[in-house]
N, C-alpha and C positions, 0 to 999 in steps of 0.2 A: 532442410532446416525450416522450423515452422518461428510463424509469425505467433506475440505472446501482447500481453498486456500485464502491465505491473501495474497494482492496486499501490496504493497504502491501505492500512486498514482503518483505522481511527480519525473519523470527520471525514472520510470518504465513501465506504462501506457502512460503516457504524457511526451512532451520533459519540458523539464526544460527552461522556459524562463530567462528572465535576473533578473529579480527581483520576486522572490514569485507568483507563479500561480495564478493567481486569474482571469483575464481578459480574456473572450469567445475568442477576437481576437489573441490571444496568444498562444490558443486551441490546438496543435500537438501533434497526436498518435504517440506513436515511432512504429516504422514500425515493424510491426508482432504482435505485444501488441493483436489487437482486434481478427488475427485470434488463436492466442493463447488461449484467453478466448470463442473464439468458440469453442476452441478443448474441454474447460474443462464445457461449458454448456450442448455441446450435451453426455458427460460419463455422465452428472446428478450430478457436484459437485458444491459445492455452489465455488462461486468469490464474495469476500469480500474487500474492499477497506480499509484500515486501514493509515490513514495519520495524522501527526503530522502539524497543520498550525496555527502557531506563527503570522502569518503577521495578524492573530486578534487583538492576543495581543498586537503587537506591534500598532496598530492603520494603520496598511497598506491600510485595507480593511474591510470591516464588514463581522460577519460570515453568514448574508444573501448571499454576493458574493461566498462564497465556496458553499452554496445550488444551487446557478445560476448554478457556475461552473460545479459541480455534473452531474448536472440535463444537461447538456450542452453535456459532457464527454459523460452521456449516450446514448442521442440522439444518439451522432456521431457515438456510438460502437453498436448502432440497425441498423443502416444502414448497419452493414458488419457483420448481426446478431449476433450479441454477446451482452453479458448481463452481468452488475453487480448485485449480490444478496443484497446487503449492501453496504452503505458508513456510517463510521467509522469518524470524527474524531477531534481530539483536540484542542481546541482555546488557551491552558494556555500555562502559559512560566514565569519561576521564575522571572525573569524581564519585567515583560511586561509595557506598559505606558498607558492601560486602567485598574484599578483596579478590574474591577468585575474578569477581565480574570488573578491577577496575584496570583497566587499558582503553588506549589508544588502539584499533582496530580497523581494520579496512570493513567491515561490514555495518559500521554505523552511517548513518547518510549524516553527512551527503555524501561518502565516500560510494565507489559503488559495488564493493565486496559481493553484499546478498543478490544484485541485480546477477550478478556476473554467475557465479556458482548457481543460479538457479537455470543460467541463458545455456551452464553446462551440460546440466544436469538433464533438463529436458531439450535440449537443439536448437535450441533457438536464436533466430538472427536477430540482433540488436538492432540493426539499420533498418529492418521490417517494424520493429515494433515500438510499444506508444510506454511511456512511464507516466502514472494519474496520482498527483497528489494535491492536499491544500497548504503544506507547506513549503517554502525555500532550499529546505533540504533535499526537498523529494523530487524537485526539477533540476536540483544543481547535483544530485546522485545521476538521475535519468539521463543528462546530458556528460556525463563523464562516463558510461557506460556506454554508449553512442545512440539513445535511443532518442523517438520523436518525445518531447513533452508538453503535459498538459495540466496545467491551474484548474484545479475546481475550485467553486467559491464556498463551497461547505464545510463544516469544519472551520478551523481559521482559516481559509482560502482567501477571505475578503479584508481581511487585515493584515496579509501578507503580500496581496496582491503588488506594491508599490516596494518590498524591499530587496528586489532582483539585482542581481550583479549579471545572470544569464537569464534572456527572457525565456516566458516558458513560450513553446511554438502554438500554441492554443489555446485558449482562457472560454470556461463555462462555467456554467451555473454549480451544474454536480456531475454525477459521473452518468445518469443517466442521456442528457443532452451532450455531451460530452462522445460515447458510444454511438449514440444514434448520429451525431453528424461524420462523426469520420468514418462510421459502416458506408452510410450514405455518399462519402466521396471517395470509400474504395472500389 
């Protein structure tokens, strides 16, 4: 079984636009994001993208626009060689205003559905590896799937920081310092 690392995408990997990511022009790495994930392609561990995007449900965007997007993301992160192993994620939202998209679902975090189907999917030990986000749901998903977690303060990271019911197990800046100190204490 191999060791993984679960991203969120949005304020982790990507800056956070004004409204729900979806649009290529809107596209910005946060700065370190890609060589972070270089750090963690060349040890040989997978990087998993695991994202919660509601602006389906809500009728923002179709979820062919989060495959563009993806697919978008990727390019940009081959260019500064780095690699996503998987992208991960959720259209539903208990409220949504297209029906097919509205339930109650185990793949919405903080549930940990996406974590788990992806831990299937590619082998991966839960207890080996780290779940990275900047919100509440992304540590309270990580930790119900059994993994290590970690708070970035990018993204909302820094205004979420205080509203834990489950701490996260290591708090950074972004996901660059984030990667480089746990590489560093494996």
């Amino acid at each position: 079984m191999k060791k993984a690392f679960f991203l969120d995408r949005d304020g982790v990997i990507t800056e956070d636009p004004p409204h729900y990511a979806h649009r290529i022009d809107q596209l910005k790495i946060v700065s370190g994001s890609a060589e972070a994930i270089h750090m963690l392609n060349d040890k040989k561990i997978k990087v998993i993208v695991i994202s919660n995007q509601s602006g389906i449900a809500r009728g923002m965007y179709s979820e062919e626009k989060t495959f563009i997007f993806n697919k978008a993301l990727q390019s940009e992160l081959n260019k500064k060689n780095a690699r996503i192993d998987g992208f991960y994620h959720c259209p539903h939202h208990p409220q949504a205003k297209i029906d097919k998209y509205k339930k109650i679902c185990n793949c919405r975090k903080p549930e940990p559905g996406m974590i788990l189907q992806a831990a299937s999917e590619h082998d991966i030990k839960l207890s080996d590896s780290f779940m990275i986000g900047d919100r509440k749901s992304d540590i309270v998903a990580g930790k119900k799937a059994g993994c290590k977690t970690v708070l970035v303060l990018t993204g909302v990271g820094a205004q979420q920081k205080s509203k834990y019911e489950f701490e996260p197990d290591f708090t950074y800046s972004n996901l660059f310092e984030a990667v480089s100190n746990i590489l560093d204490k494996s």
